[in-house]
N, C-alpha and C positions, 0 to 999 in steps of 0.2 A: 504494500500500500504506500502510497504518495500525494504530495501535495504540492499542486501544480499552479502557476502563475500563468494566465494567459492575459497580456497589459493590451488596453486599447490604443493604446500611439504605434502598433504593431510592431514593436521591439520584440522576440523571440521570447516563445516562453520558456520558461525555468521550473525546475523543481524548488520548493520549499523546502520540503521536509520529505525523510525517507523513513524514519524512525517513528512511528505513526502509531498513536495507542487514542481509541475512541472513549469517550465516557457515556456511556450508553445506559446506564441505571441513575435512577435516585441518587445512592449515597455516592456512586462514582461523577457523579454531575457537580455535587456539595463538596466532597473532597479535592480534585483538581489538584492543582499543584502544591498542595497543602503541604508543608512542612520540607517540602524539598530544596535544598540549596543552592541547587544549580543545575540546567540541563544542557543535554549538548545541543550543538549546532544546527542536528539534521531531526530534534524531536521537534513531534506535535502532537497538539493533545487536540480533540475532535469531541464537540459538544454538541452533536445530532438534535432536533425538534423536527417533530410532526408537524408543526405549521408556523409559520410564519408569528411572532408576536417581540415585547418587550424582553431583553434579556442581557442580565446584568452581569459584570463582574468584579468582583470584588479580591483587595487584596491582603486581607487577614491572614497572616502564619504563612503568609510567600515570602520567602527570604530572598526573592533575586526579581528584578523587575521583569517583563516577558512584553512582545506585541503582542496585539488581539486583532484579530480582522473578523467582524460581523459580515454575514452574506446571508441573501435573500435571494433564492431559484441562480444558484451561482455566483449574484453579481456583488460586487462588494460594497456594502454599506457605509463602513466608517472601518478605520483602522488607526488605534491608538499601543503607545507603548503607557504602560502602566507602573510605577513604582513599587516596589517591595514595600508589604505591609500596611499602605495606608492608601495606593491607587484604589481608583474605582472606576469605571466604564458601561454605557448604556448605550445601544440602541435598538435597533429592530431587527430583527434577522432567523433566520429557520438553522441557521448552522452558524456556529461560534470556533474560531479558531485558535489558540495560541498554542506561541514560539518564543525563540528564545530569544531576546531584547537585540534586535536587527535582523531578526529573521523574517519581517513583512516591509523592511528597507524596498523601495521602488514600487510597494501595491497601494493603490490608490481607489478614491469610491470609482466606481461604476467598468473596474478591470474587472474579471474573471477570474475565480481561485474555486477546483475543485480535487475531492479526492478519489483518489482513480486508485480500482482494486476495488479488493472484495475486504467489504467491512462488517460484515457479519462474524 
């Protein structure tokens, strides 16, 4: 599984992330990066929703800052880098993504970022 960049100014796309772990439950959606110190370069953590709505994140008991890129049917919503322990981030989006602090360097709203692979 992977995490793919495809930018609208039609600059070639790039992989994000190869190291790719989904949080697909309840308590794996609340936990997150919880308590971790550091990750490498090529993880990503994949926050799946049924539909489309508000969806926040917060950065209690992360010890290292991380980007986040919200997307909605693919396209990218907003993408912010968040601080260690006291960030926080919102906006609308069916899929949440975070990396590790310059790992969404060059993705912007309204580019294309999907996960390619089998995520079941």
């Amino acid at each position: 599984m992977r995490v793919v960049h495809d930018p609208t100014d039609g600059t070639e796309r790039r992989t994000l992330a190869t190291d790719v772990h989904v949080a697909d439950g309840v308590w794996a959606k609340f936990r997150g990066l919880r308590g971790r110190s550091s990750i490498s370069e090529s993880f990503a953590l994949v926050f799946p929703f049924d539909a489309v709505g508000r969806r926040d994140i917060d950065m209690l008991f992360v010890r290292t800052p991380i980007d986040v890129v919200w997307i909605s049917d693919e396209e990218v919503q907003q993408v912010s880098t968040l601080r260690s322990w006291i960030g926080f981030g919102l906006a609308t989006a069916d899929c949440v993504i975070e990396l590790p602090p310059g790992g969404a360097d060059g993705v912007e709203a309204g580019d294309r970022v999907v996960v390619e692979g089998d995520t079941a």
